[in-house]
C-alpha positions in Angstrom: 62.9 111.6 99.9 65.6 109.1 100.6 65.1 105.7 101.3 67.2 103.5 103.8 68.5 101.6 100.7 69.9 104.8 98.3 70.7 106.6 101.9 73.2 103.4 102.3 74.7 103.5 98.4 75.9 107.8 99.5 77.4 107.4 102.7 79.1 104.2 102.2 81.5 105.4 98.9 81.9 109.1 101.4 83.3 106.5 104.5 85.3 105.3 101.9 87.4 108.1 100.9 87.4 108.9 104.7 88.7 105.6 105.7 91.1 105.8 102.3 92.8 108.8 103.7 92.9 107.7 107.7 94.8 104.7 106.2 97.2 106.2 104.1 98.1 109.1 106.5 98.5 106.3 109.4 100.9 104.2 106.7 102.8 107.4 106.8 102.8 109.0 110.1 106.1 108.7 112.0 105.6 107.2 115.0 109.6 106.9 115.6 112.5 107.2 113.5 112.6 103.5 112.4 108.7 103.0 111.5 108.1 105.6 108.9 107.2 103.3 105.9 109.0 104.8 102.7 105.8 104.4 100.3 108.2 105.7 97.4 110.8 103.0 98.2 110.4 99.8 96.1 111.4 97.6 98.4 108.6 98.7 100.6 106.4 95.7 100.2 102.9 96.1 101.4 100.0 93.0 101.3 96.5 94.0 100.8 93.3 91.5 100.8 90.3 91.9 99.2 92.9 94.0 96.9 90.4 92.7 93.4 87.7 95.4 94.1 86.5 98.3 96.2 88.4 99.8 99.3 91.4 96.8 98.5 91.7 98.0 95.1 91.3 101.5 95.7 93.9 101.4 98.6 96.4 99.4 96.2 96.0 101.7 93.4 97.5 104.6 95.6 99.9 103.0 97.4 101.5 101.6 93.9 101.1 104.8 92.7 103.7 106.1 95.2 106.1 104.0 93.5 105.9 100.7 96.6 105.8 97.3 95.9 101.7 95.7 96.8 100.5 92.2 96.7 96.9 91.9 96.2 95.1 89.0 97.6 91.6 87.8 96.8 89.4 84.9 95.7 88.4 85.7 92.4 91.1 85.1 89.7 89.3 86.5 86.9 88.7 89.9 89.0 92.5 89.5 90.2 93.9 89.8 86.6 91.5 92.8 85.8 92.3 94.5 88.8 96.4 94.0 87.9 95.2 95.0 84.6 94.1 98.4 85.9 96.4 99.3 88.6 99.3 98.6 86.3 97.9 100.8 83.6 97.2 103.8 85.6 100.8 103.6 87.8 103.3 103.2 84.3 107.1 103.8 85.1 106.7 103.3 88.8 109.6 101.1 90.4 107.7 98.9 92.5 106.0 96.1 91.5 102.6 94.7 91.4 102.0 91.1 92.9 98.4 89.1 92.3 97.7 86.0 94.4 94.3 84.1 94.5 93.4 83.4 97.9 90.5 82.4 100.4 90.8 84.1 104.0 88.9 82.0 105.8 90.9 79.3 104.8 93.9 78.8 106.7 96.3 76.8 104.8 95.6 79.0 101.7 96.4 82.5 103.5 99.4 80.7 104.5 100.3 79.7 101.4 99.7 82.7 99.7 101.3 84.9 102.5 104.5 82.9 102.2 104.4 82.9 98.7 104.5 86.6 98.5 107.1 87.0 101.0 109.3 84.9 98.7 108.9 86.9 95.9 109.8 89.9 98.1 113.1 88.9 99.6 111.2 87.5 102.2 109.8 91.1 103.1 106.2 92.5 104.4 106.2 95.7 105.2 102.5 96.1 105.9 99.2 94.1 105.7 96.3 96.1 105.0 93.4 93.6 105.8 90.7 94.9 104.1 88.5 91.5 102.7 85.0 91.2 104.0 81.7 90.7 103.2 77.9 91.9 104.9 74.6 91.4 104.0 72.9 94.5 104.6 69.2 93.5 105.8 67.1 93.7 108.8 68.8 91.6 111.6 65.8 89.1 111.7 65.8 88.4 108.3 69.5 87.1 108.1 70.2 83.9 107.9 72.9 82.3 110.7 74.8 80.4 107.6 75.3 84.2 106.7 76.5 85.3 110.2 78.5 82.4 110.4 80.1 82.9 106.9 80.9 86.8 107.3 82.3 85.5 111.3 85.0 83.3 109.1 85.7 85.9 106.4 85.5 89.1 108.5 86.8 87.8 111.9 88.8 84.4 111.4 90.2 85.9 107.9 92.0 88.5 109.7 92.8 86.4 112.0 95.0 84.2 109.7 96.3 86.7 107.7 97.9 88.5 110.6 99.5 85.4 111.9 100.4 84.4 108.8 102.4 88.0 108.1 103.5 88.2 112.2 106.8 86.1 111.3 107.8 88.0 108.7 107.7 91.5 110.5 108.8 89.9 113.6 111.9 88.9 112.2 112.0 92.3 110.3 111.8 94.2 113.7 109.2 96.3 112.1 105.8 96.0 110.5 102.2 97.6 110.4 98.9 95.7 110.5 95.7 97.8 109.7 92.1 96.5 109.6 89.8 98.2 107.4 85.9 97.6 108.0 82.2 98.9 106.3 79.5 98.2 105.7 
């Protein structure tokens, strides 16, 4: 019989795939004739966070592999370089190019920073932000701690938050752009 705790390690990885595909067939769709995103165009230029491991790094894999340009974002430097490592090892002789930038969400001035810096490298182009960074502690709702609801309320709410403002300019300005939130648990 399955527990609770190997129930959650099966559905989550299935979601996934499920949310992987919803978000890539959205990036695609054509909505009109000026918002179809050309993911085989290197000068498509699309920011992912949380981009150093799981849905992030999955979702930046693909998109690179179309042949697009992707910044990844994250905290972790270490993780950063190995997840550069891989995606440009499994996307040789593709046009676009692969961006890393080490990054807190929840803190304002960083996202900023990091956001801008990106840009820059990208003739001051974003394309698409693909906020995928997060964290949960799985538990029983009584047994949480509220410095852990209050940490995953800056990273999963306020770091959304400041990465869309911080990318809003640069789309604005483009008369075009995509935001798309990506959430499990």
């Amino acid at each position: 019989m399955l527990s609770d705790y190997n129930l959650y390690y099966i559905i989550i990885p299935i979601c996934s795939v499920v949310l992987l595909s919803w978000i890539l067939m959205y990036a695609v769709t054509d909505s009109g004739p000026s918002d179809k995103l050309d993911l085989t165009d290197p000068d498509t230029h699309i920011v992912i966070t949380g981009g150093s491991s799981g849905i992030g790094l999955t979702t930046a894999l693909s998109l690179r592999s179309k042949g697009c340009s992707v910044t990844i974002i994250a905290r972790n430097k270490a993780k950063l370089e190995e997840a550069k490592a891989d995606v440009d090892s499994k996307t040789v002789g593709k046009a676009g190019k692969l961006y890393i930038m080490s990054a807190d969400v929840s803190n304002k001035e960083q996202i900023e920073e990091a956001i801008n810096l990106s840009a820059t490298q990208h003739n001051n182009r974003i394309d698409a932000l693909i906020a995928s960074a997060g964290i949960t502690r799985p538990g029983r709702f009584e047994d949480v701690e509220i410095s852990m609801f209050e940490k995953m309320m800056q990273i999963n709410y306020l770091g959304v938050v400041y990465t869309t403002l911080a990318v809003l300019p640069y789309m604005k300005k483009q008369l075009r752009g995509r935001v798309l939130y990506v959430s499990s648990d």
